[in-house]
C-alpha positions in Angstrom: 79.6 72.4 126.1 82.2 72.9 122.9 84.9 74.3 123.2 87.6 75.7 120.9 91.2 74.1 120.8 92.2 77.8 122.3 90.2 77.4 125.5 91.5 78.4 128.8 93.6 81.4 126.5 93.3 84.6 128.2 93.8 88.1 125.9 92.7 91.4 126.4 92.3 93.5 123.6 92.6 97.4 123.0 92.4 98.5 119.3 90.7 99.9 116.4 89.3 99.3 113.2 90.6 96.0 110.9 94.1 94.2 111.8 94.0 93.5 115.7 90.4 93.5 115.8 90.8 90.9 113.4 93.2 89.0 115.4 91.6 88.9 118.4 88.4 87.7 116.2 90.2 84.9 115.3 91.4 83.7 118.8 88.2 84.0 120.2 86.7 82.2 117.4 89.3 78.9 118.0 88.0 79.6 121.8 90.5 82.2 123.5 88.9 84.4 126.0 89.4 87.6 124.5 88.4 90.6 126.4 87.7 93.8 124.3 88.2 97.1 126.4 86.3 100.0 124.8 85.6 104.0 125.9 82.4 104.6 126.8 80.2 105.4 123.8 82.5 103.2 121.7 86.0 103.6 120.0 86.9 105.1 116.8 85.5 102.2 114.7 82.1 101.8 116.6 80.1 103.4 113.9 82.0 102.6 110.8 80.4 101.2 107.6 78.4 99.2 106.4 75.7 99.9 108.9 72.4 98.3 109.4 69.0 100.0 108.8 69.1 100.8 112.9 72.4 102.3 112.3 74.8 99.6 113.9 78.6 98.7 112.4 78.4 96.1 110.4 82.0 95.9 110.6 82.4 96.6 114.4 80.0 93.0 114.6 81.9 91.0 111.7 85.6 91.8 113.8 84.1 91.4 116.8 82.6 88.2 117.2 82.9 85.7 120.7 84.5 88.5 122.1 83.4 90.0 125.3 83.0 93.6 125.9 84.3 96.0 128.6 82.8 99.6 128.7 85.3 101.9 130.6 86.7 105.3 131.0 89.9 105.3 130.0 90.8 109.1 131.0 90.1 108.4 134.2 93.0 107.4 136.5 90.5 104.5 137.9 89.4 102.9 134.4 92.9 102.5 133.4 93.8 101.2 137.0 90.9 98.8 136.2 92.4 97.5 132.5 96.3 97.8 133.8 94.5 94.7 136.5 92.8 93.2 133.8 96.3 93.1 131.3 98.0 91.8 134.3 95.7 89.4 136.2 97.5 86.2 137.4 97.0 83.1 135.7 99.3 80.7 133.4 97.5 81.7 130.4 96.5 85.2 131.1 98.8 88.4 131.2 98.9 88.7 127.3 97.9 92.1 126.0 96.8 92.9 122.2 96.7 96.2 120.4 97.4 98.7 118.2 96.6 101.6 120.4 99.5 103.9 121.0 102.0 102.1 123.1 103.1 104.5 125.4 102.4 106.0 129.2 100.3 103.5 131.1 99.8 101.2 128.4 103.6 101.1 127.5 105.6 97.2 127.3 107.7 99.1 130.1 104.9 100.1 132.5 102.6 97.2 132.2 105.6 94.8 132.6 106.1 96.5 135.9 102.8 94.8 137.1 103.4 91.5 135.5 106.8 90.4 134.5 105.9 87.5 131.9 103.8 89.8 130.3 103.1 89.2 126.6 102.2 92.1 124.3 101.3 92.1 120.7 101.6 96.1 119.5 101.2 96.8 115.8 102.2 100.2 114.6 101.9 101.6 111.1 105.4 102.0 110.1 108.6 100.4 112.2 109.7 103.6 113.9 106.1 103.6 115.1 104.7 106.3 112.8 100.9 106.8 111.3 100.0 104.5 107.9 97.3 102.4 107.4 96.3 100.1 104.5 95.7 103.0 102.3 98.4 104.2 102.9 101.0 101.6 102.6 99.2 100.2 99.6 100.4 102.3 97.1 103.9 102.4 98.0 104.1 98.4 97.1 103.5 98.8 93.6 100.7 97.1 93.4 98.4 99.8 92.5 100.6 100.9 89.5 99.8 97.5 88.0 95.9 97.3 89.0 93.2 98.2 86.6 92.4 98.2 83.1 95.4 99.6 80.7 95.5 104.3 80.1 94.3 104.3 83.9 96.3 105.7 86.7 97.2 104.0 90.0 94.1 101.5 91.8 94.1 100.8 95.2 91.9 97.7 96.3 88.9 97.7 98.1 90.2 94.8 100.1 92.1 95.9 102.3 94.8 93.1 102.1 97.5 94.4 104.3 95.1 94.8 107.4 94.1 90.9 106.8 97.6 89.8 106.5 98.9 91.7 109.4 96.2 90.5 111.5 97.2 87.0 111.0 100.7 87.6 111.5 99.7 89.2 114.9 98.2 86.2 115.9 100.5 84.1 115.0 103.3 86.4 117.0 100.8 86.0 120.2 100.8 82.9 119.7 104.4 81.8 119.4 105.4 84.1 122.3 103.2 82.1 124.4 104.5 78.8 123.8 108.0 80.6 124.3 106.7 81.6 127.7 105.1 78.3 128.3 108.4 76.8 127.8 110.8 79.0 129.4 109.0 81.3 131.5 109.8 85.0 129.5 107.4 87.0 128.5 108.3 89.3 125.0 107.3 92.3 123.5 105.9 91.4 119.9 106.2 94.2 117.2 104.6 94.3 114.1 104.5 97.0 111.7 102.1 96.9 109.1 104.0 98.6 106.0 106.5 95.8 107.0 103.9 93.0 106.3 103.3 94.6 103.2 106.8 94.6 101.8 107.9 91.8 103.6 104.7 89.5 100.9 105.8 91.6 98.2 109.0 90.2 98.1 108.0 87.3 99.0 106.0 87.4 95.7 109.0 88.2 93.7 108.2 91.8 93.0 110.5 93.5 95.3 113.5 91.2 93.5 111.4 92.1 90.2 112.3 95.7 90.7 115.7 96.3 91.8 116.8 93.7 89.4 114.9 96.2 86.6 112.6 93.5 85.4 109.5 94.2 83.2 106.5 94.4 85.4 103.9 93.4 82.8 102.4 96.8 83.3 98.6 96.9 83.7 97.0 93.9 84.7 93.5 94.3 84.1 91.8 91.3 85.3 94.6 89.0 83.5 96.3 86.7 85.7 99.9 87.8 85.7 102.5 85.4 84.6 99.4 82.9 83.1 96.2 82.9 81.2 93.6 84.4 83.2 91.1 86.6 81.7 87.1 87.8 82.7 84.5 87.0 79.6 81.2 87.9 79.3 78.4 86.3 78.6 75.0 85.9 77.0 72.7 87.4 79.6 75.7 90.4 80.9 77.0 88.4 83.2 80.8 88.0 83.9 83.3 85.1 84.7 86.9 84.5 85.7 88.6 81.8 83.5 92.3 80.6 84.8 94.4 78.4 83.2 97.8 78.0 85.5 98.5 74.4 85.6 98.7 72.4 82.6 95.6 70.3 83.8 93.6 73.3 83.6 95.0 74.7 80.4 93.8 70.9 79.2 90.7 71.2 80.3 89.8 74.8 79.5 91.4 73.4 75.6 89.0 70.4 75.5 86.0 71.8 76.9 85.7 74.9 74.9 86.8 73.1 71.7 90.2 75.4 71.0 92.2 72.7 71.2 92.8 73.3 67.0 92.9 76.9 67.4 95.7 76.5 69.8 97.4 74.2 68.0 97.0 76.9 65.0 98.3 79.8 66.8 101.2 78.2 68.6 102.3 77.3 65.1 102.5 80.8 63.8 103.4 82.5 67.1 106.0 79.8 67.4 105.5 79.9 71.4 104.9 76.6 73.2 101.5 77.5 75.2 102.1 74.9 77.2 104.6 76.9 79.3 102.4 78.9 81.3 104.3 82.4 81.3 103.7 81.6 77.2 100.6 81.8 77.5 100.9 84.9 79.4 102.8 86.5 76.8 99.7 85.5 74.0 96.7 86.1 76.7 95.2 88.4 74.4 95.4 86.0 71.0 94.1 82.9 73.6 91.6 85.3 74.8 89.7 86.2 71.4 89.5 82.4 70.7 88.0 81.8 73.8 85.3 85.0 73.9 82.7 83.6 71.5 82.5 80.4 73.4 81.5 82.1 76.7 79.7 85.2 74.9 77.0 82.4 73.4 76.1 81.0 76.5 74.7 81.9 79.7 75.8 81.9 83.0 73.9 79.1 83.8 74.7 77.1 80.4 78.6 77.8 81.6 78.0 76.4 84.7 76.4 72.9 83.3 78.9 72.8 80.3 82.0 72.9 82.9 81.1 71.1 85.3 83.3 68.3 86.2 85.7 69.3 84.0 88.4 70.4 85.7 88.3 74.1 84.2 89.1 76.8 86.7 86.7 79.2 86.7 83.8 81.4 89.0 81.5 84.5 88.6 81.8 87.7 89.1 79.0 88.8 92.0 78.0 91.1 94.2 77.9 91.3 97.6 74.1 90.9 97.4 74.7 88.1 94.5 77.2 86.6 97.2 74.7 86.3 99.7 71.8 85.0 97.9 73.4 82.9 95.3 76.5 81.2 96.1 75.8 77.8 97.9 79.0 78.5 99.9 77.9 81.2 102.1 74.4 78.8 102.8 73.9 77.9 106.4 73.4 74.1 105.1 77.6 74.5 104.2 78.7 74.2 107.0 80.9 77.4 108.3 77.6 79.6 108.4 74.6 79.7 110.5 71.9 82.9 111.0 73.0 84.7 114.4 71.2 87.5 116.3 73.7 90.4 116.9 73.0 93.6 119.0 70.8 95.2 117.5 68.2 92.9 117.1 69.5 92.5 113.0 69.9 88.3 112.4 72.1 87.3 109.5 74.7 84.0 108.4 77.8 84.4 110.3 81.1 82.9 109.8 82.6 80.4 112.5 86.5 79.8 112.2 87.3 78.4 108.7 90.1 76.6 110.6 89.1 72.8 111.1 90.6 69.8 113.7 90.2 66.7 113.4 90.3 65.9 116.9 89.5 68.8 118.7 86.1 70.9 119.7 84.9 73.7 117.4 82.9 76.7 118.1 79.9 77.3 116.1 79.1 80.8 115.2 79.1 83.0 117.8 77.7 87.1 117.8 79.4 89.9 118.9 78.9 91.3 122.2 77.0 94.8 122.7 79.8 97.2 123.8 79.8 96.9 127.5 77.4 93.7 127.5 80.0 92.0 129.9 81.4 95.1 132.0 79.8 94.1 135.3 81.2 90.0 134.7 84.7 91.4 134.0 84.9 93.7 137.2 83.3 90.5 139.2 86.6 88.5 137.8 88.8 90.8 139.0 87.0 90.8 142.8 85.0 93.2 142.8 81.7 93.3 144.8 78.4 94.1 143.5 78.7 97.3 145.6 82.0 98.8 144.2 80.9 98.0 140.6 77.6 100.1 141.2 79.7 102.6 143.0 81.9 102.5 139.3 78.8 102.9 137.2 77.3 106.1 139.1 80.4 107.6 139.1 80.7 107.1 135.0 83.9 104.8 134.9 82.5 101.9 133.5 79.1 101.2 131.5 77.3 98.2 130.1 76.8 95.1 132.0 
């Protein structure tokens, strides 16, 4: 049987919508057992877009996967009895706890440590004194949106939302350093995480913090230029779109030669006086590089780009959508390697992601779906010693569900 270098990890998750769902996903896909506890009916993100034609998340299936699913009540005094012994079941690599659900009463650091002293919990808020924000929220406040879009527009947030991904891999990464800390020494911690504190904590490290309170220009609106370099969208002969970047001098080289610029270049760095070798140069004259390169890519077609640069060391990829993505970019193939068609709940069958993350030495996971909500209720109680005659008493009386 494979396993994943994270086999034998025990986590139980409670959360809601992207970051520690995320997380989780990505423990369970390097092979933690992660446990996701769930109200009956489902949580606040159980039905959230894009849904199939049968009406089921998308999204709840995509964060989701190689989890397993517990189905309980978590009013009642008995289903949070039943996840306060799930948190805090014995074991060397159990007793670790992930969420972003409010972290007070019974699921408080305080009262959970009380029934497991090594405990380990990961709790992300929104802001650091533990109030509300979420990625569309905190977005705008970085500055970021000021400089998105095409120039005359107001502020853009992104689709993406970045934060959510970033401070879900940051949560893992806290889990996973406070349990090599307890591992070592024995402790358990209390891991916090805000997310509007992920989000300023990249900006700076992307210079733009320092950028502002040093009163720097900001460049302004970015459009689809690559800020500080040459990187601009062209269009081509059959309406398509592509992405051109030159930041290292072997790609400005290559996007030269290839296109045949090289004189024009030469031409224009002779009258701007600015050596376009120096990428932030080249940022300053994007839009003087940009109207030599147009005609080149507005006389071909995608498909003429394509054979014309390839192996030529030019940066470069098409615009697409999701629908283009899955039907036209060899990547996202099954034969690629990190995809492969799964069955989810729901009967709906589509490519799934396993862990981009690859070890040499060590097992991988393939794949895996996620669970139905519930689907592994009755195998959870059994784990914590139960009998088949207390879980049935448990299911007529409406605490738990699935199994």
């Amino acid at each position: 049987m494979t396993t994943g270098i994270l086999s034998g990890l025990s986590i139980v998750e409670g959360s809601a919508f992207v970051a520690v769902p995320l997380t989780g996903m990505t423990l369970a896909q390097l092979g933690a057992d992660v446990i996701r506890f769930d109200p009956i009916g489902g949580g606040l993100d159980a039905r959230r877009w894009p849904l199939d034609a049968d009406g089921n998340s998308l999204f709840w299936q995509g964060l989701n996967k190689g989890k397993r699913s517990l189905a309980v009540d978590l009013r009642s005094p008995e289903g949070r009895e039943i996840v306060t012994r799930l948190i805090a079941r014995p074991g060397p690599e159990a007793g670790i706890f992930l969420t972003n659900l409010p972290s007070r009463g019974w699921l408080s650091y305080e009262a959970l440590r009380q029934r497991r002293d090594d405990l380990i919990m990961v709790s992300l808020t929104g802001n650091r004194d533990g109030s509300s924000a979420i990625d569309y929220t905190v977005n705008p406040a970085t500055g970021f949106p000021a400089v998105t879009g095409p120039p005359g527009t107001g502020p853009v947030n992104s689709v993406l939302p970045a934060w959510d991904v970033a401070a879900g891999l940051h949560a893992a990464v806290g889990l996973l350093a406070a349990d090599r800390r307890r591992a070592r020494t024995g402790a358990g911690s209390l891991v916090r995480l805000a997310l509007s504190d992920v989000a300023f904590a990249i900006t700076a490290a992307l210079g733009r913090v320092a950028q502002g309170e040093l009163g720097l220009d900001d460049g302004g609106k970015a459009s689809n230029d690559l800020y500080g370099a040459f990187g601009r969208d062209f269009a081509t002969r059959d309406g398509r779109r592509v992405m051109v970047v030159a930041l290292t001098p072997k790609q400005w080289i290559a996007l030269k030669a290839a296109t045949g610029i090289e004189a024009e270049i030469a031409a224009l760095a002779a009258v701007t006086g600015l050596d376009l070798d120096a990428e932030g140069n080249r940022y300053a004259a994007r839009d003087a590089i940009a109207e030599r390169l147009a005609p080149w890519f507005a006389a071909r077609t995608l498909r003429e780009i394509e054979a014309a640069l390839a192996g030529t060391g030019v940066s470069w990829g098409p615009y697409r959508s999701f629908a283009e993505l899955a039907t036209g970019d060899p990547r996202v193939t099954d034969e690629a390697g990190l995809f492969a068609t799964v069955r989810h709940p729901g009967g709906a069958a589509y490519r799934t992601p396993a862990s981009p993350l690859g070890f040499t030495d060590a097992g991988g996971l393939p794949p895996l779906p996620a669970p139905a909500l519930g689907e592994h209720t009755d195998e959870i109680l059994g784990e914590l010693g139960m009998t088949a005659h207390e879980i049935g008493r448990l299911h007529d009386r409406g605490i738990v569900a699935g199994g």
